[in-house]
N, C-alpha and C positions, 0 to 999 in steps of 0.2 A: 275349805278356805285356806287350810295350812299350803295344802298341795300348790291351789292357784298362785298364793302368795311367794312360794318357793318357784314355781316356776318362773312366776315376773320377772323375782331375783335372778334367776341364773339366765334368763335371755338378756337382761341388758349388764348383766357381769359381762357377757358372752358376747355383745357386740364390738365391731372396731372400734366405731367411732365415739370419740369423747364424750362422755354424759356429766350431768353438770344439774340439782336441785337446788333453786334459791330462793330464799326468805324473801316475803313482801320486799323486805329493807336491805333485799340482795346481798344476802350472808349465804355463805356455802350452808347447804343442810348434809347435802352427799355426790358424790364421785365416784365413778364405776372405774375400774380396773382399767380399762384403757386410760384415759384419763392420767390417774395417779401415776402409769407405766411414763408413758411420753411426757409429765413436764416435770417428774421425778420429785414427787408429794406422798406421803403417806397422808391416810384420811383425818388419825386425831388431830395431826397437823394445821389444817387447813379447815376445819369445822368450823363453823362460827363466824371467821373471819369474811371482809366484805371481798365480791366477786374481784374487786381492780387489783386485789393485792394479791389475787391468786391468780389468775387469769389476764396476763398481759397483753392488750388485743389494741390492733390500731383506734377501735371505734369506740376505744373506754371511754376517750374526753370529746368525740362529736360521732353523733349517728348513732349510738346502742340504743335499740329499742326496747329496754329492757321496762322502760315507765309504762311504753303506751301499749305492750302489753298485757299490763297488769291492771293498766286502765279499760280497754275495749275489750279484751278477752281474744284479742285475735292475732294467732301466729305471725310471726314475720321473719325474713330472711335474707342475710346479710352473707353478700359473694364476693371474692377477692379479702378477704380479712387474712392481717398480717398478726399472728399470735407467736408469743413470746413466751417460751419456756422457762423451770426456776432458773435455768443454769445460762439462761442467755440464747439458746437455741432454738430458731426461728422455723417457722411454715408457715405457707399460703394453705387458708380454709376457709371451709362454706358455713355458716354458724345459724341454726335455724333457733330459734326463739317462740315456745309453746306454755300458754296458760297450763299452770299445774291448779288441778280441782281437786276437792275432797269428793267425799259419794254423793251430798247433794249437787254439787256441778257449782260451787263458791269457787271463787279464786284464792290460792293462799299463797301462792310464788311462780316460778316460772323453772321451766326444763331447757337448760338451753347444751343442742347437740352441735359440736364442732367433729365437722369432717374433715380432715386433712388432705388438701387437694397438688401438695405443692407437685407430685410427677404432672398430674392434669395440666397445670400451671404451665409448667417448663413443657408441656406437648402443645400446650397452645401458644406459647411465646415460640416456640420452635417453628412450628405450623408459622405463626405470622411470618418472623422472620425469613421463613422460603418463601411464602407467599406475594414477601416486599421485593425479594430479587429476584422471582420469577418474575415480575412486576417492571424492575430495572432492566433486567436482560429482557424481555422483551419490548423494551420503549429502546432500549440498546441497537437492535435487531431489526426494527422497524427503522429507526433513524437510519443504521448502515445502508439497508434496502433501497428507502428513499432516498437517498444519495448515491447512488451508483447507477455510471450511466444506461447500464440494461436493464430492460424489462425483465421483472421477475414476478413470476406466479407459484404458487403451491397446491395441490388437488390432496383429497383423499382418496380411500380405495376406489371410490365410486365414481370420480374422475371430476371432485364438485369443488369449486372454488372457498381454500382458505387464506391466500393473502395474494393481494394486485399490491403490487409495489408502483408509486406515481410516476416512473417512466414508462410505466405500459399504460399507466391511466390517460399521459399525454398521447402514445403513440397511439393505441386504441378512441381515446373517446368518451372509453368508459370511465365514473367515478368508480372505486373499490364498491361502496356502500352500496351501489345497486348491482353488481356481479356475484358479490360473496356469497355461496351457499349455490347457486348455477352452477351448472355443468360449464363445463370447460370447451363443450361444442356448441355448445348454445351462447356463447358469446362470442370466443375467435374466430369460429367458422373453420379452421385452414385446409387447405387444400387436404390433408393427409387427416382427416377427423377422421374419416370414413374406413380410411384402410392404410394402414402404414404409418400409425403416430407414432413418433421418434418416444413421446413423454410414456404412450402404453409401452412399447417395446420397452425404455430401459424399469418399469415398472414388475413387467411380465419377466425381464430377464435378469435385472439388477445388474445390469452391465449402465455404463457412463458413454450417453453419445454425443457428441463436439461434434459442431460446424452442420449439423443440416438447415440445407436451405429448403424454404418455405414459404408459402405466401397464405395470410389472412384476412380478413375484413376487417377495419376499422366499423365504427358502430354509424359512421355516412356513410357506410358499404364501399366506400376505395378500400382497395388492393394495398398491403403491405407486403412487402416481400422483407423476411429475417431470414437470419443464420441463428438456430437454437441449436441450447446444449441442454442435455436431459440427465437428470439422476434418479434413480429410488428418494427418498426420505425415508427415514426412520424415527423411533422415537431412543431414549437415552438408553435401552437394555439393547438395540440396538436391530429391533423388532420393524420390518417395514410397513408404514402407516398410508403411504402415497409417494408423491411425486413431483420433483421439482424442475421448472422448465428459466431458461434465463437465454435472450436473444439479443439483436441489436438491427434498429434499424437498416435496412441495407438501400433506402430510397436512397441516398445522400451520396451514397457509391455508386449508384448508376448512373450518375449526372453529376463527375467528378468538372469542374471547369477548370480547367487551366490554362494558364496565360499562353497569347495565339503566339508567341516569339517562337521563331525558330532555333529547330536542337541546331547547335555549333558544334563541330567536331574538333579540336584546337590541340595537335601535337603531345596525341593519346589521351584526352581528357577530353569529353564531351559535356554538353549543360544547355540546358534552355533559359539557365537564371539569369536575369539582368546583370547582377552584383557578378558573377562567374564570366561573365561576358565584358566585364569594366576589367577583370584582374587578366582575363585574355590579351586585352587589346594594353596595360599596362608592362604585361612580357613581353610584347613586342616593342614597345618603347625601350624598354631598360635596357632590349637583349645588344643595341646598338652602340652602349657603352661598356666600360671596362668596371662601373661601378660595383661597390659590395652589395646586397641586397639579404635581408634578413626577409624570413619568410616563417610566420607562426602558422599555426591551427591543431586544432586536437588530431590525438593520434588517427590516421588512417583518409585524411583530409586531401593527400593529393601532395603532399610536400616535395617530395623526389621528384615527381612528375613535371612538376612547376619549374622544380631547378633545372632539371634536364632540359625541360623546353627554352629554357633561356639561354643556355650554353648551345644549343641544337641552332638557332637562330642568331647568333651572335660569330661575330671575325672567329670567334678561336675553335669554333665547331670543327675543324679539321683534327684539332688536338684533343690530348685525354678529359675524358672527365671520369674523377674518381670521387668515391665519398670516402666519410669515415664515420664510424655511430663511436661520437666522444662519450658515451657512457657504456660501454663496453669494456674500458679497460681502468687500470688504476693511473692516475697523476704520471706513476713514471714512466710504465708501458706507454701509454698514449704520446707522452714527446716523443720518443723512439720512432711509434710511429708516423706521427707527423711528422720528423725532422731527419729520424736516420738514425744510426750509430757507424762507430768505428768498432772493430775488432779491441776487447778488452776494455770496453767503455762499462762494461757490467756483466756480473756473473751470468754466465750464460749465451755473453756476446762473441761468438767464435768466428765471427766473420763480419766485414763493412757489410752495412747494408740500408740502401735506398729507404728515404722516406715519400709518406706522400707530397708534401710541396715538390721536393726531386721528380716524382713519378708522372705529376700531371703539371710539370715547366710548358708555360705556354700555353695552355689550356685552363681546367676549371676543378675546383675543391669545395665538395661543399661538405659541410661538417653541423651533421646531426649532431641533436641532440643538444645544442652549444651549451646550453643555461649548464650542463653536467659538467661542464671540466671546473677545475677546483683555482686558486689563487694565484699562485706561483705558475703553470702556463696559460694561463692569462695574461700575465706578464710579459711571460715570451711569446704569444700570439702576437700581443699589441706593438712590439719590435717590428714581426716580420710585418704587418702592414703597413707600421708607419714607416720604416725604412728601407721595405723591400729586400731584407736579405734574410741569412739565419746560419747556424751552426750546426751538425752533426752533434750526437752527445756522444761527448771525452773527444772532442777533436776541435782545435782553435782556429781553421779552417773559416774563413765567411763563405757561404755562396748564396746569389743572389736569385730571387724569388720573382719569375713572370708569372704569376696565379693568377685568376680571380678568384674570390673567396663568395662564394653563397653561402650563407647560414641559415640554418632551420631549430627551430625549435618550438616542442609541443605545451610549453607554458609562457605564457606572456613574457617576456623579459624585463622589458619596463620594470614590472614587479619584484624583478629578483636584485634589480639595480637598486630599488627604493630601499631595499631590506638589506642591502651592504653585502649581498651575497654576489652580485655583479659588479665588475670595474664599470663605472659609468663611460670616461675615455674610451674602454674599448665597446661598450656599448654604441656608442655616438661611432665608433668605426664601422663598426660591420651594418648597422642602420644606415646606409646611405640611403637606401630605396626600400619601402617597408613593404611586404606582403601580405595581409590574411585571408587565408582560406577562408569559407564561411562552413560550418558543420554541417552534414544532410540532412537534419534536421530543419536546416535553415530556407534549404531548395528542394522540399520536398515534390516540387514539380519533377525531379529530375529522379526522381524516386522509378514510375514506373516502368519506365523505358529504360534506365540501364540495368533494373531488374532485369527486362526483356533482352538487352543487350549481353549481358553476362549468360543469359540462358542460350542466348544463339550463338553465341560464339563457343561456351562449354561443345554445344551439339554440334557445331560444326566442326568442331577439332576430334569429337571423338565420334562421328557419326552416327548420332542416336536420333529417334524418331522425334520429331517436333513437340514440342512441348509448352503447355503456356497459362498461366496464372488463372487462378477461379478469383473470380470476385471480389469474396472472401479472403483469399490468402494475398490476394491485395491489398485491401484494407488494414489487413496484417503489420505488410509490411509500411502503409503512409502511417501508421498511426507507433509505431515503435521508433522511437529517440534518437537511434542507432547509434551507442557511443565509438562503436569503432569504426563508424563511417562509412566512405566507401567500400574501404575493405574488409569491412564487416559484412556489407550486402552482398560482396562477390560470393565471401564466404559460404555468407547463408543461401544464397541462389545457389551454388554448386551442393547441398547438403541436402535443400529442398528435389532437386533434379536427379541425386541419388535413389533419395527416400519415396519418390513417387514410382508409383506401380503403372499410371497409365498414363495419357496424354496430358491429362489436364491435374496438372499441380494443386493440391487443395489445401486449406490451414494445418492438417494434422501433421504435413512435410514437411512443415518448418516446425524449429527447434520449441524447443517449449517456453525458453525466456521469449521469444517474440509474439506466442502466441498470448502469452500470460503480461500483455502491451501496458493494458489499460491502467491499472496499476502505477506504471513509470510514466505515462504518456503526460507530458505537458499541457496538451488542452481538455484533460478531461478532470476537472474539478482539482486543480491544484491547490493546498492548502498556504496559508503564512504569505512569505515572502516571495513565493515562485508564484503565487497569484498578481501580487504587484507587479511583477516583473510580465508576465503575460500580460495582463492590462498594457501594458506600455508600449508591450509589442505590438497588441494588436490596433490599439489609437494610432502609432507610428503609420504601423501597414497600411490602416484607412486613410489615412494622410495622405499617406502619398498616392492613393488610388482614387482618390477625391471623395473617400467617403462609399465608394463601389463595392458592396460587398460579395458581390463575386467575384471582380475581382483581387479584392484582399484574399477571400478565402482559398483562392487559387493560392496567394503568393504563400501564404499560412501553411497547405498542402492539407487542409481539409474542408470539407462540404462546407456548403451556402449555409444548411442548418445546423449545423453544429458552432459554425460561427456566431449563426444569431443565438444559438441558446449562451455560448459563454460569453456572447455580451449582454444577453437579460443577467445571467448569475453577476457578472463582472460591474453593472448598473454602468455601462457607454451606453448612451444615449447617441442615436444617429440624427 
């Protein structure tokens, strides 16, 4: 009996977890070595005394079942308890609560054993906490999905659908909820399931493939033709799991409509646009007078071009026409060059010498850039206009001024007038006759053909084998912004004409800002205030088309359906 007894003792000496004997009237009787250790009690200490003053536990003043233990005889257990040690020092525990019996099996107090669970705690507050932003980034992830205008699917190894994002639900037919967990050929069908799938290949080689065209079934069994791009997936160790496919309808490009106006070819500048065909037929108006004519648009817009044809057309085409880019030089340099010097008018001045008004007497000046030149020759600009003469610099000399003055400039002026950084005066002078380009953006009709134009003119000057745009690398090019305009597309048509290996030009030859469109592109889900501003554009365009949405979408420079879709987002109603 001694032995058993001893042994009792030393197994619950010997456990971790906090042991705890008390009186009917919940007085400490006894405390095991763990216990005493962690809330920093010696035993004669705390004998006697009731459990609250030793044992400081959230469920002292609601929820201890410390009564109706001693009344029914049946354990109970209490999960999440915050216990408070002598010294203030807190843990999360699990506190189980057991009838103490004598040998008859009488109740005479209670055992109550607290576990210490606070690491458990912080693994399962932890555990939550990823679980809540796993939670987030994936409602994150789905939203971006569903909001972007390609079709995007995901497979596992076995090639079985884990997410349809709702542009492929519209394109297909199919809702997500009845695809998910199918194979991937048992729903798209596409031509290449069978042998040559771009999504097995880059899965099989972990190579990234851009731009294959392909055609699938919709789930009414019509024909879609895409352009898909395929990756591996992986998961975060960076372990490949499946495979992710993203396309874009290409029905909308093959029944591009654009307005039946014939291309104009107008004194190096070509366009089919309406708006490009009023500023034509206005260069020839103007080119008749001797007036000043200011001419805006963003860089690469045709500005030179416009001036040239109006000095080309006009009495003084026999004479010079010269420009100058007034943001080229500083204040002082630039009068020099405008107006001339004398020999010793400035360090460095070793010789008289000719300015541009001097150079093109009789003919035409046009001066880029205008909004650049700074206060003080603005001042002397506004001289020689209004008075027709001017001065060499360092020489008291008048000589008088047969010019016409064009001006160009790639920011509004108006604006720079309001803002005190313009003389208004000499505003109101060089505006006699206002000009704006419109951006290519704006005539995206005129997009495909001088694509084409630039391509055959490259090849015709360097005698290379004919060449000519895929689909695709059209779409390319109507759906990117092109901030540098046309001469940004010659640009990129001569880059694209390099980069191509065989006859036919395909998306990968052009640069990777154009391919990477969608992103910048204006009518595809524009957020804020470039949504309003679309909206207005595109009411405008129907306006004036009587409501035709083909052809708006022509004037627009994109498909019948892509119009209709950003007028459902955009809520015009036709």
């Amino acid at each position: 009996m001694e032995t058993t007894d001893l042994f009792e003792n030393l197994l619950i000496e010997s456990i971790s977890d906090c042991v705890l004997a008390l009186s009917p009237q919940g007085k400490v009787l006894f405390a095991n070595r763990s216990f005493l250790a962690k809330h920093g009690y010696r035993l004669d200490e705390i004998a006697g005394k009731p459990c609250r003053e030793v044992v400081h536990e959230s469920i002292c003043d609601n929820g201890c079942p410390f009564t109706e233990v001693l009344e029914t005889g049946r354990p109970e257990d209490r999960f999440d308890v915050e216990v408070r040690g002598k010294d203030g020092e807190e843990m999360s525990a699990c506190v189980n609560f057991t009838p103490l019996r004598d040998l008859s099996g009488t109740v005479i107090g209670v055992v109550e054993v607290i576990r210490d669970i606070t690491k458990l705690k912080e693994l399962k507050d932890n555990l939550k906490r990823t679980s809540s932003m796993y939670r987030r980034e994936r409602i994150k992830i789905d939203t971006i999905l569903d909001n972007i205008p390609s079709g995007v699917y995901s497979v596992d190894k076995d090639m079985r659908l884990l997410s349809f994002n709702r542009t492929l639900e519209r394109i297909t037919g199919y809702a997500a909820d009845e695809v998910l967990g199918k194979k991937c050929t048992e729903v798209l069908r596409s031509d290449f399931c069978e042998a040559g799938c771009p999504l097995k290949r880059s899965m099989h080689t972990e190579e990234t493939i851009r731009g294959a065209e392909v055609n699938l079934r919709a789930k009414d069994g019509s024909v879609v033709p895409i352009a898909s791009s395929t990756a591996v997936l992986r998961d975060e160790e960076g372990r490949p799991i499946g495979g992710i496919c993203s396309f874009r309808d290409l029905r909308g490009l093959h029944s591009i409509p654009f307005p039946h106006a014939q291309v104009r070819e107008f004194q190096g500048m070509v366009s089919k646009n309406p708006k490009m065909h009023e500023i034509f037929g206005l260069i020839e108006t103007v080119a008749d007078s001797d007036a000043n004519v200011l001419i805006e648009g963003e860089s690469g817009t045709g500005k030179e071009l416009a001036a040239r044809a109006i000095h080309r057309l006009s009495a003084r085409s026999e004479k010079p026409f010269l420009g100058v880019n007034c943001a080229s030089l500083n204040e002082n340099l630039m009068e020099s060059e405008l107006f001339g010097h004398v020999r010793g008018a400035f360090t460095g001045a070793v010789k008289d010498r000719m300015g541009r008004f001097e150079m093109a007497e009789g003919g035409t000046l046009l001066l880029d850039e205008i909004s650049e030149i700074g206060p003080h020759l603005q001042a002397k600009l506004l001289r020689v206009i209004q008075e027709r003469e001017y001065q060499r610099v360092g020489q008291t000399q008048t000589r008088k001024a047969d010019v016409r003055i064009i001006s160009a400039a790639n920011r509004f002026l108006k604006g720079r007038m309001e803002k005190g950084a313009f003389r208004d005066d000499l505003y109101y002078r060089l505006n006699v006759v206002s000009i704006t380009l419109p951006p290519l953006r704006e005539r995206k009709e005129d997009i495909p053909f001088l694509a084409e134009h630039f391509l055959a003119r490259s090849q015709d000057r360097q005698g290379c084998t004919a060449k000519t745009f895929s689909p695709l690398a059209m779409q390319a090019l109507l759906e990117y912004p092109w901030p540098g305009n046309v001469r940004e597309l010659e640009n990129a048509v001569e880059r694209a004409k390099i980069c191509c290996r065989g006859n036919l030009i395909e998306e990968s030859a052009l640069s990777t800002e154009i391919r990477h469109r969608v992103a910048k592109s204006g009518m595809r889900g524009s957020p804020g205030g470039t949504a309003a501003r679309e909206s207005e554009r595109i009411r405008e365009t129907l306006g004036r088309c009587r409501w035709n949405r083909a052809e708006a979408a022509a004037l627009l420079g994109v498909s019948r359906v892509t119009l209709w879709r950003r007028m459902k987002q955009l809520g015009i109603v036709s």
